[in-house]
C-alpha positions as CSV (number, residue, x, y, z in Angstrom):
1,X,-143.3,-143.8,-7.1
2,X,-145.4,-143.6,-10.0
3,X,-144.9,-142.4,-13.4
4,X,-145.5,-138.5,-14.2
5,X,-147.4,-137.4,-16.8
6,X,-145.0,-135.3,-19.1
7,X,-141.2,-135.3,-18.5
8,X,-139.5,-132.0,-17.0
9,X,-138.2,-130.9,-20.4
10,X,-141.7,-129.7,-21.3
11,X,-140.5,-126.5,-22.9
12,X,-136.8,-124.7,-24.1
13,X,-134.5,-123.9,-21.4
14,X,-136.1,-125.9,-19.0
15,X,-134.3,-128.8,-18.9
16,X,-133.4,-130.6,-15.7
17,X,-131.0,-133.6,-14.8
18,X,-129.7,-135.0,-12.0
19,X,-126.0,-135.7,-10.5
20,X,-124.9,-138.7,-8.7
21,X,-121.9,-136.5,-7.1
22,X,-119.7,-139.8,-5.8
23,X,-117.3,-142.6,-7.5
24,X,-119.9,-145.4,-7.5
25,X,-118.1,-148.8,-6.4
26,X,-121.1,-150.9,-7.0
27,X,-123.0,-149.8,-10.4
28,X,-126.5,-150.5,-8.3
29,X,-125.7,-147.1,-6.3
30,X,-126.5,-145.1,-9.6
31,X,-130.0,-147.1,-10.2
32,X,-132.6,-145.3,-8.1
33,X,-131.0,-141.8,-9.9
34,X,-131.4,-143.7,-13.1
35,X,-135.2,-144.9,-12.4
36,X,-136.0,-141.2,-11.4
37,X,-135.1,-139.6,-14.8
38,X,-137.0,-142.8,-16.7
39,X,-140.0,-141.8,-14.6
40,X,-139.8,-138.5,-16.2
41,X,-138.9,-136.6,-12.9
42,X,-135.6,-135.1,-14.9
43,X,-134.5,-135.3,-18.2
44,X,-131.0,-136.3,-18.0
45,X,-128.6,-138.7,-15.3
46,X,-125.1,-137.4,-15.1
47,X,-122.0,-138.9,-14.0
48,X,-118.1,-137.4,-13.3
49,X,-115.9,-138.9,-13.6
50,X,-114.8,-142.2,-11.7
51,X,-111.8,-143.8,-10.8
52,X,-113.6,-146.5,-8.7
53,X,-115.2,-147.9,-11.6
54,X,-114.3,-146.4,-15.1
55,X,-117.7,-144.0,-15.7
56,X,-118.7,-145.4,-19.4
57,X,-118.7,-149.1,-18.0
58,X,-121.1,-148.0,-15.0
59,X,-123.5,-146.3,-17.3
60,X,-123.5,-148.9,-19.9
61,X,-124.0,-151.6,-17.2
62,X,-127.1,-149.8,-16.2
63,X,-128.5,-149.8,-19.9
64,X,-127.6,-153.6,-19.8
65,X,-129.6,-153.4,-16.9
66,X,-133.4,-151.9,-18.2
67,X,-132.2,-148.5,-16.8
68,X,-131.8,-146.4,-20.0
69,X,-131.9,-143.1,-19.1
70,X,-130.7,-139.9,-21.4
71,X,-126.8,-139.4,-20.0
72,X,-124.6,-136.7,-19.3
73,X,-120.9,-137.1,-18.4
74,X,-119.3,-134.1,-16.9
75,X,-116.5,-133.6,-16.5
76,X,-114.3,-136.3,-18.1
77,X,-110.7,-136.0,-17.4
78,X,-108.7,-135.4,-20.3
79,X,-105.4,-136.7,-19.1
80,X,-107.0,-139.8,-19.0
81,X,-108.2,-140.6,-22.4
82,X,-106.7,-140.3,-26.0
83,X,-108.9,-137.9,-28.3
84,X,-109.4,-141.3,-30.5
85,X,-110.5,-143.2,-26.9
86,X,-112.7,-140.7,-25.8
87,X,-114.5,-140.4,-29.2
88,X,-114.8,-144.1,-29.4
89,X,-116.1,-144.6,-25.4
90,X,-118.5,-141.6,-25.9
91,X,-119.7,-143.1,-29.5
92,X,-120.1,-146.8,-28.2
93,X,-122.4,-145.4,-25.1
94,X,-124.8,-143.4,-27.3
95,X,-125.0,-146.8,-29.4
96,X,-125.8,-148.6,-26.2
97,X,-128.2,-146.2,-24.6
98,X,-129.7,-145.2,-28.2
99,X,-130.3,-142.0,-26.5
100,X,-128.4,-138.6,-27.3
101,X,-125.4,-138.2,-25.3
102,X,-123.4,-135.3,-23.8
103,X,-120.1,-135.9,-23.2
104,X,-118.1,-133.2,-21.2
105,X,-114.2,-132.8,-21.0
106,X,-112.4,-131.0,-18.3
107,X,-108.4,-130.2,-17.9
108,X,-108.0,-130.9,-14.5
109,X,-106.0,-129.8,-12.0
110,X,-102.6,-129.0,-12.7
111,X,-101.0,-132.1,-10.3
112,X,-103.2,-134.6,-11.9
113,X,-102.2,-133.5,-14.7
114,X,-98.5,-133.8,-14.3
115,X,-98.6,-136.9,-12.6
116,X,-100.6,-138.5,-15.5
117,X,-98.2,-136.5,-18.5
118,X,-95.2,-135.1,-16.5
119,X,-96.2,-132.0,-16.5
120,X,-99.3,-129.9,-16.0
121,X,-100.6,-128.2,-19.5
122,X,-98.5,-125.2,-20.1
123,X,-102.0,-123.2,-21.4
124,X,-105.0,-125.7,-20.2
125,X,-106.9,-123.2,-22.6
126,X,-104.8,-124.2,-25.5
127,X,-105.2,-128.0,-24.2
128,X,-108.6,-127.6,-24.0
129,X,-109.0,-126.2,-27.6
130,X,-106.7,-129.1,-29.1
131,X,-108.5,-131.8,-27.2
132,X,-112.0,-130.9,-27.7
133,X,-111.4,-130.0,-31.5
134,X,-109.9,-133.2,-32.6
135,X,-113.1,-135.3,-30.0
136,X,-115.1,-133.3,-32.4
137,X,-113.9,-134.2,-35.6
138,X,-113.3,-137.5,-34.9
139,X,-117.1,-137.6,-33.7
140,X,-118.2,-136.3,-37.2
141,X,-116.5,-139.2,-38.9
142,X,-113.8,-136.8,-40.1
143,X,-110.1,-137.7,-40.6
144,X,-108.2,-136.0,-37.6
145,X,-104.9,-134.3,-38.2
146,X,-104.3,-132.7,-35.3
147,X,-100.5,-131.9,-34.4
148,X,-100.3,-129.6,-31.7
149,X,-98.5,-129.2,-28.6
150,X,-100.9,-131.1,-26.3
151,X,-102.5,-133.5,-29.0
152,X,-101.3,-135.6,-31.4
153,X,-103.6,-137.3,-33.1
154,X,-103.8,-138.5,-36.8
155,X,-106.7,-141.3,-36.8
156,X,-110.0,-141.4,-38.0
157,X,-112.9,-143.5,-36.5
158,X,-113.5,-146.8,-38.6
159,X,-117.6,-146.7,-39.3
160,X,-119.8,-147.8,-37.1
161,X,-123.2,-148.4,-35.6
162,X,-125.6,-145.8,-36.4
163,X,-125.6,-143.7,-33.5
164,X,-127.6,-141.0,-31.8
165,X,-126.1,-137.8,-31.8
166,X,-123.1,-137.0,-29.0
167,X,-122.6,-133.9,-27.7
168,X,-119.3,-132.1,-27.2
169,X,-118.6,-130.3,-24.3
170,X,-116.2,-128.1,-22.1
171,X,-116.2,-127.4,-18.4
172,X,-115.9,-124.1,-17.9
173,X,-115.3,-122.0,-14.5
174,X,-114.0,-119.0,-16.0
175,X,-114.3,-116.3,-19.0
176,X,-111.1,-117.4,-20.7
177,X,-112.5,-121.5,-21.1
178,X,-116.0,-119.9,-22.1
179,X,-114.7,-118.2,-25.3
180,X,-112.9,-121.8,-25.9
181,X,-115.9,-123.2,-25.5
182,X,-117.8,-121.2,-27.5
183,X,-115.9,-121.7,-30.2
184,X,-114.8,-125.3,-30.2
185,X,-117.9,-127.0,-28.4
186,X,-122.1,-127.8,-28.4
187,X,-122.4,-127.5,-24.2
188,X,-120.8,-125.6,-21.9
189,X,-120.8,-126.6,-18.3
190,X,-120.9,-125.0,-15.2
191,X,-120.1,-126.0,-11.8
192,X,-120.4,-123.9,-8.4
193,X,-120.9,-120.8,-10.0
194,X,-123.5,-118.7,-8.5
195,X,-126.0,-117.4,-11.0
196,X,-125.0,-113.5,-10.5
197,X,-121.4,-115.0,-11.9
198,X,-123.1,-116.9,-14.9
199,X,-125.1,-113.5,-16.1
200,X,-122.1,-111.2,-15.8
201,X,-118.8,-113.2,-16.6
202,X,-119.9,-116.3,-18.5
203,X,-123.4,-116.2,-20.7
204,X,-122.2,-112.7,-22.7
205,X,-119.0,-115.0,-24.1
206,X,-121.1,-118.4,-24.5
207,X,-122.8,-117.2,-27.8
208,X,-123.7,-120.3,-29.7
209,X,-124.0,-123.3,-27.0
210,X,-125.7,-124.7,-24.7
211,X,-125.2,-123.9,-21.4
212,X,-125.8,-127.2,-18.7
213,X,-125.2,-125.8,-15.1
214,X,-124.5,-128.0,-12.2
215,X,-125.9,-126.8,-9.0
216,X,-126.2,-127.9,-5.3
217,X,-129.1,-128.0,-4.1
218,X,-130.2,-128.7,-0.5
219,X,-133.8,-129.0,1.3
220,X,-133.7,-127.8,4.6
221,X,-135.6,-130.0,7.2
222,X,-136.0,-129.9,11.0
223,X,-132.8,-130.9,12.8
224,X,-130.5,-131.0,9.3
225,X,-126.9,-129.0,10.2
226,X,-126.9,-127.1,6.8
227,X,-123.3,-125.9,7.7
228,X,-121.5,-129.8,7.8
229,X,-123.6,-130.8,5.1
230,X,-122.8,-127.9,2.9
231,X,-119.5,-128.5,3.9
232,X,-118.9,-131.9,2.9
233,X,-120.0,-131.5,0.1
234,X,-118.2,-128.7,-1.5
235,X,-114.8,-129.1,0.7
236,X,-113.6,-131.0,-2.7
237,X,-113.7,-128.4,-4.9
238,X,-113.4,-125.2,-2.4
239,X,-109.9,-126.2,-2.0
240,X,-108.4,-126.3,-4.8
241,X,-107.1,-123.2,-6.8
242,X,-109.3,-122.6,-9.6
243,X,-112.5,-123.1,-7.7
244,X,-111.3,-120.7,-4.9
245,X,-110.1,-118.2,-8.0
246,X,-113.8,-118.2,-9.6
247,X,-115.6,-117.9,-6.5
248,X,-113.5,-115.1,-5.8
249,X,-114.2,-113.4,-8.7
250,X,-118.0,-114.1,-8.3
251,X,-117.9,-111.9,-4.5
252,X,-118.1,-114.7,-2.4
253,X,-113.9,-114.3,-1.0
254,X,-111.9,-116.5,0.5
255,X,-113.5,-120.2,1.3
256,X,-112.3,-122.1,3.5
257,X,-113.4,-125.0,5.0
258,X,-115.8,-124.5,8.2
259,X,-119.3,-122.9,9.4
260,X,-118.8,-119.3,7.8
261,X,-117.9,-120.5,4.5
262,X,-120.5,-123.0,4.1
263,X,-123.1,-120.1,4.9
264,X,-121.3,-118.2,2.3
265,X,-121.9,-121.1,-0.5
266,X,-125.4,-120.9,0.2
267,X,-126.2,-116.9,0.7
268,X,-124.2,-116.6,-2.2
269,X,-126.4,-119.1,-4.2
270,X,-123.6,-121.6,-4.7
271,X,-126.1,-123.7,-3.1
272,X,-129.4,-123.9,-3.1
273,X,-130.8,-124.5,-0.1
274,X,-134.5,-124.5,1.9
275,X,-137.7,-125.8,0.9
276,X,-138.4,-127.2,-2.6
277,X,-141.1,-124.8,-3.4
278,X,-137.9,-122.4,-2.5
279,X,-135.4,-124.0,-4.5
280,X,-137.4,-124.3,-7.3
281,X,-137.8,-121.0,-7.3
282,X,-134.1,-120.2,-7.4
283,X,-133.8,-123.2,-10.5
284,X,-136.3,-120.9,-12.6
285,X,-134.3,-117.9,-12.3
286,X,-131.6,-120.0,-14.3
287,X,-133.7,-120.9,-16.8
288,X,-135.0,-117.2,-17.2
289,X,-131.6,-116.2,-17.7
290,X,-130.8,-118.3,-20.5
291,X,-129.1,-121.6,-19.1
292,X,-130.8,-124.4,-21.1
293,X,-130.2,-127.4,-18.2
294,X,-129.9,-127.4,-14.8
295,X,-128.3,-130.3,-12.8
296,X,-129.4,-131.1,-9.7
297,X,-126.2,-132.1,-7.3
298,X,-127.9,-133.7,-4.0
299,X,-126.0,-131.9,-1.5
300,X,-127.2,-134.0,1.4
301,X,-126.1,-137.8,-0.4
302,X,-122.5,-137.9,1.5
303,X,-123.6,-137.2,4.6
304,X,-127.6,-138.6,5.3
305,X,-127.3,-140.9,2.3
306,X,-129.1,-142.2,-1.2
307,X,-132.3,-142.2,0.6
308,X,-132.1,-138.5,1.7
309,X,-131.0,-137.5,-1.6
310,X,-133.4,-139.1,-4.0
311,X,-136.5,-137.6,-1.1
312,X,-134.9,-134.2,-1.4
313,X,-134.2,-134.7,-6.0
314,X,-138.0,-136.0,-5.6
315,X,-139.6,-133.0,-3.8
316,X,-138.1,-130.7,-5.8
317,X,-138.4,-132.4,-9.5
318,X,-141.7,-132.4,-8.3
319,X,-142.6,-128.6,-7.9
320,X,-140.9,-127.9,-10.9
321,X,-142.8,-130.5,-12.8
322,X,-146.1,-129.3,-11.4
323,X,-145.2,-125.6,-12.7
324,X,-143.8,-127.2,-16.2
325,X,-147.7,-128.6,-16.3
326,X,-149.6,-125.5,-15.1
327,X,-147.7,-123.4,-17.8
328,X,-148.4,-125.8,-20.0
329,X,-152.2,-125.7,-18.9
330,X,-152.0,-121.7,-19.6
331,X,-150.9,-121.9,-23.4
């Protein structure tokens, strides 16, 4: 694979990353995704969150390892990690990878929540605010007093390494954690949520961030069975009760798992699917309307594998590289 001339992010609002969608067990699995954004195919490597191995460990193993990519983590679990813990993990990994990093907090679903606290957050919109205010401050060096009913923290980070900037940010399925996003973080993120959805629901209340939205995408070759891949690959999310709720209210109706709902996904834009020259097409119409990244989520890596992933991430990197030039070429 050799080296392109001019990385992806050429322009504003074109930015594109890539998501390794699985709980690594081995930090190697992440490397070929890694090597792909250092080769300028994508601008940006992005990692959930893990509970096979803790997700700032694997990425600052593969720093330690030559393979220093720009990072995104999305979405972080907040029942997992102090305010004071997150800020700290988040601060020590932009030290590490001396490249800017976004860092991406997410409630979770009310049982995790409850088995991790108790109880699941009364408001995870008043959660959300506290938890991602007080990252925030604690980020900016500030003293954090925050006192509220899900966070209580009163710490300050002792100084440290000069850092690269770390960005703040919210995942967001739905209008009410957009306006908390827009006013408590840098990035918004988006996940499943088909671009008709974005334009009408979420962009009008995310005034003053950055928008990052993570979207399956699929090329369609002879003999693939778009319906099982489609549906491994979503099942995880369709299930549960907030996902169903904002696909809902983006047309789509009830998902369930099986052939008809996985056609849904994709003629609903949920997920991209057929050639690259196609899918690229669909990735510039989310740039057009105002989203400033676009993360690429390799719908075919649980079922055909790493290799069938990066070939698909490759192909289609590559068309919308080739455009990024030729407009380029034209100004």
């Amino acid at each position: 694979m050799s080296s392109p001339e001019t990385s992806a992010l050429a322009t504003p609002g074109s930015g594109l990353g890539v998501y390794y969608p699985l709980q690594p067990s081995l930090p190697s699995q992440l490397a070929p995704f890694g090597r792909l954004v250092t080769r300028g195919y994508a601008d940006r490597l992005w990692l959930g969150e893990s509970l096979a191995l803790e997700t700032h460990q694997v990425l600052a193993y593969l720093a330690g390892q030559g393979i220093n990519p720009a990072l995104g983590m999305g979405v972080s679990l907040m029942p997992l990690y102090n305010p004071f813990q997150a800020a700290l993990g988040a601060r020590s990994l932009a030290a590490l990878s001396g490249k800017r990093l976004i860092s991406v907090f997410g409630t979770s679903k009310p049982s995790f929540v409850a088995a991790l606290r108790g109880a699941p957050y009364a408001s995870p919109l008043g959660a959300a605010r506290e938890y991602v205010s007080a990252v925030r401050r604690l980020l900016d060096g500030q003293l954090t007093d925050t006192r509220g009913k899900y966070v209580h923290t009163r710490a300050q980070l002792p100084p440290g390494p000069v850092t690269p900037h770390v960005d703040v940010g919210l995942g967001v399925l739905r209008s009410g954690m957009a306006r908390v996003a827009a006013e408590t973080a840098d990035v918004a993120l988006t996940w499943m949520a088909p671009l008709p959805y974005l334009r009408r629901e979420l962009l009008p209340v995310l005034t003053g961030v950055r928008v990052v939205s993570v979207v399956h995408v699929l090329v369609v070759r002879p003999g693939l069975d778009v319906d099982e891949v489609v549906g491994r690959a979503t099942h995880g999310h369709t299930r549960e009760g907030h996902y169903k709720a904002m696909l809902t209210a983006a047309g789509l109706g009830p998902i369930a798992d099986g052939p008809s709902s996985a056609r849904a996904l994709v003629e609903h834009g949920v997920v991209l699917a057929g050639s690259p020259q196609t899918v690229a097409d669909e990735i510039e119409h989310y740039w057009t309307a105002g989203i400033d990244e676009v993360v690429l989520n390799p719908t075919v890596l649980e079922v055909e594998g790493p290799e069938a992933a990066l070939r698909d991430l490759l192909e289609i990197t590559e068309v919308c590289r080739s455009r990024g030039r030729a407009r380029e070429s034209d100004t």
